[in-house]
MDTraj code that builds the backbone (N, CA, C; nanometers):
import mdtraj as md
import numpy as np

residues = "UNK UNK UNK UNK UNK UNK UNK UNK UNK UNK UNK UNK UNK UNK UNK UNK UNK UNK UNK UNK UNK UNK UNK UNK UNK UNK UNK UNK UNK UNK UNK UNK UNK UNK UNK UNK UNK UNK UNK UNK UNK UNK UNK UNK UNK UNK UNK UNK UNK UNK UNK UNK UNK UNK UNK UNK UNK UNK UNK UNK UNK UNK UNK UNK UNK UNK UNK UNK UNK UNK UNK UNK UNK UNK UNK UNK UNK UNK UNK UNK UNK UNK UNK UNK UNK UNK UNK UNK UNK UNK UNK UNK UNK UNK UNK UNK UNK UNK UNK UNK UNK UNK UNK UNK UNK UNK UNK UNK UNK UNK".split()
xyz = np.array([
    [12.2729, 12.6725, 9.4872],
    [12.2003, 12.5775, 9.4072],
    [12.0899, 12.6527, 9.3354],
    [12.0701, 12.6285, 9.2280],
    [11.9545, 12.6272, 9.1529],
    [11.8985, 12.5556, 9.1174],
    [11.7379, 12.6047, 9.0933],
    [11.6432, 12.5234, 9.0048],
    [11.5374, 12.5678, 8.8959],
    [11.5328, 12.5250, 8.8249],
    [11.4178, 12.5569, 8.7363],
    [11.2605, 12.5337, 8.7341],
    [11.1477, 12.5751, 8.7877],
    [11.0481, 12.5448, 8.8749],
    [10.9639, 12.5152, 8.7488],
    [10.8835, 12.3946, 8.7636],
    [10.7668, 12.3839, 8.6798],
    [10.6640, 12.4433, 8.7178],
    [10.5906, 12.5291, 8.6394],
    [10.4613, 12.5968, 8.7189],
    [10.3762, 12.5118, 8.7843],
    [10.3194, 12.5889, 8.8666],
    [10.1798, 12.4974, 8.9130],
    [10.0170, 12.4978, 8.8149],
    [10.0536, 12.5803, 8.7077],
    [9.9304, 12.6420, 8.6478],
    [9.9536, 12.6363, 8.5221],
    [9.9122, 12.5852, 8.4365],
    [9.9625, 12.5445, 8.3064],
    [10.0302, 12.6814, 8.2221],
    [9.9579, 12.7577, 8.2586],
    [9.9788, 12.9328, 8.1991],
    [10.0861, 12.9810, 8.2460],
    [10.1294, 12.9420, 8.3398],
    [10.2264, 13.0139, 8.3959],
    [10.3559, 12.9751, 8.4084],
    [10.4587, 13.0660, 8.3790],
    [10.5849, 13.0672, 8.2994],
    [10.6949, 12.9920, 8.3974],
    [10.7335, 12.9067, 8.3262],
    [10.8853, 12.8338, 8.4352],
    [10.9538, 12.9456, 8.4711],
    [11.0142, 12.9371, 8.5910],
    [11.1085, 13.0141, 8.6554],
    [11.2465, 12.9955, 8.6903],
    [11.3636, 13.0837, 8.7074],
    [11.4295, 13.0093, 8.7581],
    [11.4404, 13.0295, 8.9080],
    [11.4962, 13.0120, 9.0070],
    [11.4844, 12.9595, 9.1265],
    [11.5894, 12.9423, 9.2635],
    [11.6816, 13.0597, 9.2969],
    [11.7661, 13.0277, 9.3528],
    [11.8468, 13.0247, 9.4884],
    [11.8656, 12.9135, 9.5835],
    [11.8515, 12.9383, 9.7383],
    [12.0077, 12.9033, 9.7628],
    [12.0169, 12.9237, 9.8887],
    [12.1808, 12.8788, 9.9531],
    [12.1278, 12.7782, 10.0605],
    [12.1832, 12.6802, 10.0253],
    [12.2007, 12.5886, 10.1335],
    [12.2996, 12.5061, 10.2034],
    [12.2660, 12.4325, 10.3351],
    [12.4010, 12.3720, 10.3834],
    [12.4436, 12.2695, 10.2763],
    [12.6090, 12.3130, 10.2855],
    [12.7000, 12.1872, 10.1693],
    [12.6221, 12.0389, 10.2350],
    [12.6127, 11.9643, 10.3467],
    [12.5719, 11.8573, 10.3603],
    [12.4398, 11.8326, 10.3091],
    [12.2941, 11.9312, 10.3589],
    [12.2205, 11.8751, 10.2262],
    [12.2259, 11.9027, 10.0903],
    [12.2882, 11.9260, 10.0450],
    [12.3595, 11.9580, 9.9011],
    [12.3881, 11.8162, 9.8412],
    [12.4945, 11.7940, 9.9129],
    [12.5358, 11.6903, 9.8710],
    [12.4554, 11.5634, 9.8943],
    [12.3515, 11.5631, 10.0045],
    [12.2557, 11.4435, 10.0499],
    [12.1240, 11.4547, 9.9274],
    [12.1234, 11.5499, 9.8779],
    [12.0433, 11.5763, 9.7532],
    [12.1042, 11.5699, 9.6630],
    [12.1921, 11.5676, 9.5779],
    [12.3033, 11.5383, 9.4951],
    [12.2904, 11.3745, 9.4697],
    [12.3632, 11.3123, 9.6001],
    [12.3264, 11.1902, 9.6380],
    [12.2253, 11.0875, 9.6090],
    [12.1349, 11.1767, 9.6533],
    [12.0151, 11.0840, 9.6458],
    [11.9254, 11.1048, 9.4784],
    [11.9599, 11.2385, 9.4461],
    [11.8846, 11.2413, 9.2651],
    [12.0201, 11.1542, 9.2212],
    [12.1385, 11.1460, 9.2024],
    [12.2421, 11.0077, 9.1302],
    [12.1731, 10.8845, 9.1509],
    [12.1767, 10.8790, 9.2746],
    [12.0863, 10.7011, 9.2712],
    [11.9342, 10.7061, 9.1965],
    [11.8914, 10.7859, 9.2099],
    [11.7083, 10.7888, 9.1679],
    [11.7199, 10.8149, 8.9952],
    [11.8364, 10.8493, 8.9529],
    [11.9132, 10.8558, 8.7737],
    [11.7943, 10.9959, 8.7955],
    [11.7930, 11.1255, 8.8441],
    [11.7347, 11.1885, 8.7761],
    [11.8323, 11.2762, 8.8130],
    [11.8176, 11.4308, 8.7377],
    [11.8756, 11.5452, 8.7787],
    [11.8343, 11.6078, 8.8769],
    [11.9586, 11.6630, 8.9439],
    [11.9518, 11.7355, 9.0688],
    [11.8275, 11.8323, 9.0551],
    [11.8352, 11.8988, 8.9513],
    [11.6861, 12.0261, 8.9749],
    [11.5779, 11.9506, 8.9772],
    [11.5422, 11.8425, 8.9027],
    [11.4237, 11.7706, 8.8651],
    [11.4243, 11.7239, 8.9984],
    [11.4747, 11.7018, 9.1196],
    [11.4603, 11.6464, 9.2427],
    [11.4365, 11.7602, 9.3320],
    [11.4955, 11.8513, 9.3098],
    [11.4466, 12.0571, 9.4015],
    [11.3469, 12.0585, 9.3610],
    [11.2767, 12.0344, 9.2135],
    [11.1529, 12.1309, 9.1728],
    [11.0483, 12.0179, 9.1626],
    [11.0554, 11.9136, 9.2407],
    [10.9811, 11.7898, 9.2394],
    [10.9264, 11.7981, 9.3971],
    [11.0477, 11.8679, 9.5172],
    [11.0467, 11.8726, 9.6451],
    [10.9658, 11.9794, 9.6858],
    [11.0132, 12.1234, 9.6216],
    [10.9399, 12.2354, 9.6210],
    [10.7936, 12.2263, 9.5847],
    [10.7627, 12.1888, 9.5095],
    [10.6346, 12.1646, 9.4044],
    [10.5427, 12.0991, 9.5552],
    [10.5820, 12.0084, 9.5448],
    [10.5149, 11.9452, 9.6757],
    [10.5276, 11.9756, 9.7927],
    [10.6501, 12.0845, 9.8308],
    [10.6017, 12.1213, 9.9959],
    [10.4536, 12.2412, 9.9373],
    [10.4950, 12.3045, 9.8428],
    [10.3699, 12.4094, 9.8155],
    [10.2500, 12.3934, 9.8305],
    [10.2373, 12.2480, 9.7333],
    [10.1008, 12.2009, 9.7230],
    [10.0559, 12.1291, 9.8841],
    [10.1316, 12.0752, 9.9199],
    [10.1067, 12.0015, 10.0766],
    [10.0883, 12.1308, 10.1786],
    [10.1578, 12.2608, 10.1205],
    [10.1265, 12.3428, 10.2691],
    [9.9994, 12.4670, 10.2026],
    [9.9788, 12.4422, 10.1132],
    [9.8887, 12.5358, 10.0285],
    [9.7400, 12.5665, 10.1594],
    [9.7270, 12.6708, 10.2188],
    [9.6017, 12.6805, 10.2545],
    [9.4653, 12.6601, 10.1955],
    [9.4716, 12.7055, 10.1062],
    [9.3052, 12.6726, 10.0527],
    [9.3180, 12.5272, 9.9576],
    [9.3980, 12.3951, 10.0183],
    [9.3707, 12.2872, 9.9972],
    [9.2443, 12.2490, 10.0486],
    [9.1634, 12.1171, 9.9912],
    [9.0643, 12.0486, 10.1032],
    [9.1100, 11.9911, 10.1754],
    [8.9777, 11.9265, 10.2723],
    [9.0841, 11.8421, 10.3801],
    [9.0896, 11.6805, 10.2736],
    [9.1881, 11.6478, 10.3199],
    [9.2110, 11.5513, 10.2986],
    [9.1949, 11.4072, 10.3265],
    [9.2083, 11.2747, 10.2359],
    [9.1305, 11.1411, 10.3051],
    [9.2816, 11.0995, 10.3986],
    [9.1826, 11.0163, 10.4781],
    [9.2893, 10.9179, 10.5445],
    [9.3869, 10.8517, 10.4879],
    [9.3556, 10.7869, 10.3229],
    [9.4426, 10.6991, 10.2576],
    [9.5291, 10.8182, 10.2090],
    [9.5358, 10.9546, 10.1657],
    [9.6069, 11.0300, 10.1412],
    [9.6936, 11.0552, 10.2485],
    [9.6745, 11.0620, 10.3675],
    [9.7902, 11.1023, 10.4859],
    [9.8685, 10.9931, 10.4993],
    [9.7735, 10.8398, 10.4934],
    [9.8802, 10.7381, 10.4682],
    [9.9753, 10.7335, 10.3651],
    [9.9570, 10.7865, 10.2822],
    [10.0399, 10.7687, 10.1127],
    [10.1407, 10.8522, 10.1188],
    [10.0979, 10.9797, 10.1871],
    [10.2063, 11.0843, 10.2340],
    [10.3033, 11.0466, 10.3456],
    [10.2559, 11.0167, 10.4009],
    [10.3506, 10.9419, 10.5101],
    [10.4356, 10.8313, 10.4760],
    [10.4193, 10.7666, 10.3778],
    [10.4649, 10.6441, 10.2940],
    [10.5507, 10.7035, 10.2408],
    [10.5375, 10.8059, 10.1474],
    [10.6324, 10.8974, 10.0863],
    [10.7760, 10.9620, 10.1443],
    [10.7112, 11.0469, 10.2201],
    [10.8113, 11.0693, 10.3589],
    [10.8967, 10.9598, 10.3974],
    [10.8297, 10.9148, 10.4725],
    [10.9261, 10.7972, 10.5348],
    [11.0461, 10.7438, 10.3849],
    [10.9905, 10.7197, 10.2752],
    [11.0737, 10.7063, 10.1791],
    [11.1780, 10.7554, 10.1368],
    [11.1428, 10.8918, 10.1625],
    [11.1990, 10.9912, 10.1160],
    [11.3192, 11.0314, 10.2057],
    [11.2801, 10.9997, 10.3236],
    [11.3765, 11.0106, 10.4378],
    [11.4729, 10.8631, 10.4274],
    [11.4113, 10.7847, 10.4231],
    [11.4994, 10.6204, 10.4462],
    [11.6122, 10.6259, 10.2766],
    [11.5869, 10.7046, 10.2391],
    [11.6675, 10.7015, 10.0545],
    [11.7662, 10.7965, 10.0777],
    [11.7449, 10.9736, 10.2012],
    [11.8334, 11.0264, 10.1593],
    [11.9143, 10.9791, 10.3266],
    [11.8659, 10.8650, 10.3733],
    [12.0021, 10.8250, 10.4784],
    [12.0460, 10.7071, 10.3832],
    [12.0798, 10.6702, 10.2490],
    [12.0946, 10.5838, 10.1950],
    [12.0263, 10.4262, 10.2649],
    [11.9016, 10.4130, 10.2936],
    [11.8387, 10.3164, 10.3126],
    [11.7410, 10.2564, 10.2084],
    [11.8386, 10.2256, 10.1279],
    [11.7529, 10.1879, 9.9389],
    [11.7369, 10.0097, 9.9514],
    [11.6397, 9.9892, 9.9317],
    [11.6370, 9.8608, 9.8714],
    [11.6574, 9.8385, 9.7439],
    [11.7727, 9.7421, 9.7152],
    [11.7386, 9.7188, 9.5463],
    [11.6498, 9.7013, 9.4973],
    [11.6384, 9.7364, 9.3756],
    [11.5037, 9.6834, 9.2560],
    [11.5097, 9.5349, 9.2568],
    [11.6144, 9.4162, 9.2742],
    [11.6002, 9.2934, 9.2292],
    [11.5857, 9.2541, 9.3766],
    [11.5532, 9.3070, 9.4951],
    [11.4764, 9.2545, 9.6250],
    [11.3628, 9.2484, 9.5959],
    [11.3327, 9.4210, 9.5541],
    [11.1829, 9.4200, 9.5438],
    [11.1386, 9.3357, 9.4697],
    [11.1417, 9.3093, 9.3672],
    [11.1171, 9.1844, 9.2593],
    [11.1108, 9.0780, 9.3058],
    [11.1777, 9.0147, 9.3617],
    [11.1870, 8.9097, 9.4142],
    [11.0838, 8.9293, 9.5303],
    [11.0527, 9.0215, 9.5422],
    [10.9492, 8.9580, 9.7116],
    [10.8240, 9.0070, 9.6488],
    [10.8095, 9.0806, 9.5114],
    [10.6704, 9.1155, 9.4399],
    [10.6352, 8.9630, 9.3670],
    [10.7383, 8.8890, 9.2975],
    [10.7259, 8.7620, 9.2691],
    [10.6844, 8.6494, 9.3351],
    [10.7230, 8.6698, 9.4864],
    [10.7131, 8.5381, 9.5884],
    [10.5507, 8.5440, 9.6290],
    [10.5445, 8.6907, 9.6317],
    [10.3975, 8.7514, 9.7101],
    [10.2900, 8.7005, 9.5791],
    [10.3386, 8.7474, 9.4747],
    [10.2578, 8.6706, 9.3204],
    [10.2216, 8.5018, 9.3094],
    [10.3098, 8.4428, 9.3006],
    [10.2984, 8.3055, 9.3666],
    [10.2676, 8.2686, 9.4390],
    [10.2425, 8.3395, 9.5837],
    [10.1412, 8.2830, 9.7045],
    [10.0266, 8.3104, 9.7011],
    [9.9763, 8.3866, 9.6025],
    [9.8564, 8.4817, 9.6048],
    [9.7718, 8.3280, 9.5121],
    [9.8802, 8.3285, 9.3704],
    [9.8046, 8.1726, 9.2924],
    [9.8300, 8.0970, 9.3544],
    [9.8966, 8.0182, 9.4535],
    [9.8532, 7.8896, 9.4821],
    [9.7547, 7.9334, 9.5797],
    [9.7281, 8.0363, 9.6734],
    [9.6135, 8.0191, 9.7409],
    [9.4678, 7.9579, 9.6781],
    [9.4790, 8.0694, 9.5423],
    [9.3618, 8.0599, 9.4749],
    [9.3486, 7.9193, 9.3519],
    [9.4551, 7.8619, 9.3689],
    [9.4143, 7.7414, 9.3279],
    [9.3798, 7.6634, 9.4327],
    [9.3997, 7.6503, 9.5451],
    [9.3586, 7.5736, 9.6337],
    [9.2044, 7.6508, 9.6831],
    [9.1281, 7.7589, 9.6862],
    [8.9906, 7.7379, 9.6092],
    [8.9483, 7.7087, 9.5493],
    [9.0025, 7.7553, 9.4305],
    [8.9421, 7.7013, 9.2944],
    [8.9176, 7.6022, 9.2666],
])
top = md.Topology()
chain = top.add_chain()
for i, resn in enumerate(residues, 1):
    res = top.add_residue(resn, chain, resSeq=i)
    for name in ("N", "CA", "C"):
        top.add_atom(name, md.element.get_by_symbol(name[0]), res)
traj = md.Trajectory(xyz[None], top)
């Protein structure tokens, strides 16, 4: 597999990028950039990019709501490549229901 790496540094030159890996995550990455409609590299150099920056030593420390968000991520990221996707027209539908309970609460202040 290859990839084409976006720099981390505006100056600095795309690369290309190239590892061997097991055929099963191959294909579980394959997999999972088809459903997400993006390209396979744009999903390597999206993964890479971010283990770098997440394992980078001279990061700061970080907030609490950031380890939550990361962890949110993860877990996502993991529940998508065991094919555990929710449709878009669930989510909608329960961003809609949650929208509507939110106004009638606040009409019943108001």
């Amino acid at each position: 597999m290859s990839a084409v790496l976006q720099p981390l540094e505006p100056f600095m030159p795309r690369v290309d990028f190239h590892v061997q890996i097991d055929e099963q995550i191959k294909a579980r990455v394959e997999a999972l950039a088809s459903r997400l409609t993006i390209d396979m590299d744009e999903l390597v150099e999206f993964l890479v990019k971010r283990w770098v920056e997440r394992t980078h030593p001279d990061e700061p420390d970080v907030t609490e709501h950031e380890v939550l968000m990361e962890r949110q991520e993860d877990n996502s990221i993991k529940a998508a490549l065991r094919g555990d996707l929710v449709p878009e027209e669930e989510i909608e539908a329960e961003d809609a229901q949650m929208m509507a309970d939110i106004r009638r609460r606040q009409e019943l202040v108001g």
